[in-house]
C-alpha positions in Angstrom: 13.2 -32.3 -17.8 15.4 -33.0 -20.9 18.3 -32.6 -18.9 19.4 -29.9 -20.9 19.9 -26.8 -18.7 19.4 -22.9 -19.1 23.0 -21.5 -19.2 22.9 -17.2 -18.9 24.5 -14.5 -18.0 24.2 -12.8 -15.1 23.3 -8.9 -15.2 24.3 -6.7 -12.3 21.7 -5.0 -10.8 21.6 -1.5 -11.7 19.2 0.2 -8.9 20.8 2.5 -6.4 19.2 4.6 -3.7 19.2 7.4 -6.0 16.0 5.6 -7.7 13.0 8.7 -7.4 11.0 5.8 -5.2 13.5 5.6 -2.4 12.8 9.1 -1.7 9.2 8.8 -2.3 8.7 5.8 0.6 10.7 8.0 3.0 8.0 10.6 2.8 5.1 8.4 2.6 6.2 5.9 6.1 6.9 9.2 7.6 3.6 10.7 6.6 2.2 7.3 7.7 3.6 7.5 11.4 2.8 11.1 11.5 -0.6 10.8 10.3 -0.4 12.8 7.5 -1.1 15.9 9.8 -1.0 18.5 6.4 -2.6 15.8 4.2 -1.4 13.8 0.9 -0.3 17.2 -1.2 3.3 16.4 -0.6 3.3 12.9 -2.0 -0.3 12.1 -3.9 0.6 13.6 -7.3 -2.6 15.7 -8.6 -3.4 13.2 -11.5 -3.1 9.9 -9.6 -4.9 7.0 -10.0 -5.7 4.4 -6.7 -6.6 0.7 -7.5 -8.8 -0.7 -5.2 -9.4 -4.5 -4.2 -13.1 -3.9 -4.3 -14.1 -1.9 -6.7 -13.9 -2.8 -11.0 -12.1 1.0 -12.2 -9.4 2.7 -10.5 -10.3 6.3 -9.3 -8.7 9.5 -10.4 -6.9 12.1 -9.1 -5.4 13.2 -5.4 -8.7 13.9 -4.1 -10.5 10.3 -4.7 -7.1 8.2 -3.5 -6.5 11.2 -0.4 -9.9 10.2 0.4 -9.4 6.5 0.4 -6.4 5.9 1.9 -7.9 8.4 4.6 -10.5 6.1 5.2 -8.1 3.2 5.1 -6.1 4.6 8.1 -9.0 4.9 10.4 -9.9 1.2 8.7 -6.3 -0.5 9.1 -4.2 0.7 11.8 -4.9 -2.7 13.5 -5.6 -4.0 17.1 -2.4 -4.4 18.9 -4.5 -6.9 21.4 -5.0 -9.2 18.4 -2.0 -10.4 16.7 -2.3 -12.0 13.7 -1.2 -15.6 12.7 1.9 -14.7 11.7 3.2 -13.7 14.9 2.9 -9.7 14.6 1.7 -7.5 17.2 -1.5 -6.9 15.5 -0.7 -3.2 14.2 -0.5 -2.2 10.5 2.8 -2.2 9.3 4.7 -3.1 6.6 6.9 -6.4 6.6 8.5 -6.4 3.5 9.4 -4.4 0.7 11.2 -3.9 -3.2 11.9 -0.9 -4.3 13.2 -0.7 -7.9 13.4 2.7 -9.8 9.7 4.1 -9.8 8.1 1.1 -8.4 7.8 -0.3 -5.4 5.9 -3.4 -3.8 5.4 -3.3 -0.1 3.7 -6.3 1.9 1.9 -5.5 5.2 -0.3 -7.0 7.9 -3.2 -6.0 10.4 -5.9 -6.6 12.1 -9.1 -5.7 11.3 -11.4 -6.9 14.3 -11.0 -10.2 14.8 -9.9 -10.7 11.1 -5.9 -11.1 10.0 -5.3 -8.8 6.8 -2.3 -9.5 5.1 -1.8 -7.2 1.7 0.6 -5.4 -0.8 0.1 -2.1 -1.6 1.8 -1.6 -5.1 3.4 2.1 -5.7 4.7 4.4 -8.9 5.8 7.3 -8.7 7.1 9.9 -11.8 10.7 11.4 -11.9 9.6 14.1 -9.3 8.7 11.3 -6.4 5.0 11.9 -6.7 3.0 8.6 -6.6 0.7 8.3 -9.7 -0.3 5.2 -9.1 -1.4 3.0 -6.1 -2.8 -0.3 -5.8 -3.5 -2.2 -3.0 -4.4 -6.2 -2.8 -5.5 -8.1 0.1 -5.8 -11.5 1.4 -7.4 -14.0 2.4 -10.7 -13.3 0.9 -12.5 -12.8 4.5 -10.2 -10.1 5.0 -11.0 -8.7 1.3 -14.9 -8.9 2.6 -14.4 -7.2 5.9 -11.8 -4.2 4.6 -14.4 -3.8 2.2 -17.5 -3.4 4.5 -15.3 -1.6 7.3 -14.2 0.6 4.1 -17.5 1.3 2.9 -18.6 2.2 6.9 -15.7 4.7 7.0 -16.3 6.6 3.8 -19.9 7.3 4.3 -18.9 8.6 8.0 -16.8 10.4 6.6 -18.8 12.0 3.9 -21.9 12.6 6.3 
């Protein structure tokens, strides 16, 4: 260092719970415990577009990312037998999260087998609360090959 020091000002932060996203993660953790019994209608909106952290293009619309993140909960809901190295009970759930106006970045773990997942799933939704985007990553790369062959399992299962 020069010893010359960045000197700013500070700016309030300007989010509030009336932010569209706060609404929207309410509805999708409470679809998520429930199961999404009626499906993803209610928060998927119909021109969405889910990034996966296997495949090169995102897919489009409510149908492909209803599909996947289907799949995903039969794939993810973890094995409370097996916690994972971080001390969790082994179960999927979410262990932190920021929510800023439309976006939102929420970090979970699992277990998948005998493997520890540890991802983000990254969220936007529009004015309405309807997600238009969804992106999940994954770590470490074991756990990247395993969701994607459990994935893969799951799908064609479900499309026989």
């Amino acid at each position: 260092m020069d010893g010359r020091r960045f000197v700013g000002r500070q700016v309030p932060c300007q989010h509030s719970s009336m932010d569209p996203i706060h609404a929207t993660m309410t509805r999708w953790k409470e679809g998520l415990g429930a199961g999404f019994p009626d499906g993803y209608d209610a928060v998927l909106h119909e021109d969405c577009e889910f990034y996966s952290p296997v495949l090169f293009k995102p897919l489009k619309g409510r149908d492909m990312t209803a599909m996947y993140l289907a799949a995903a909960g039969k794939v993810l809901p973890g094995d409370e037998s097996k916690a994972p190295s971080s001390g969790g009970d082994g179960k999927f759930r979410y262990i932190k999260e920021v929510l800023d106006g439309h976006h939102a970045v929420l970090e979970f773990e699992t277990m998948v087998g005998d493997v520890s997942v540890n991802g983000v799933d990254i969220i936007t939704c529009d004015d309405d609360g309807m997600i238009t985007e969804f992106k999940v990553m994954l770590r470490p790369q074991r756990a990247v090959e395993t969701v994607r062959e459990s994935m893969a399992a799951m799908l064609e299962r479900m499309n026989s």
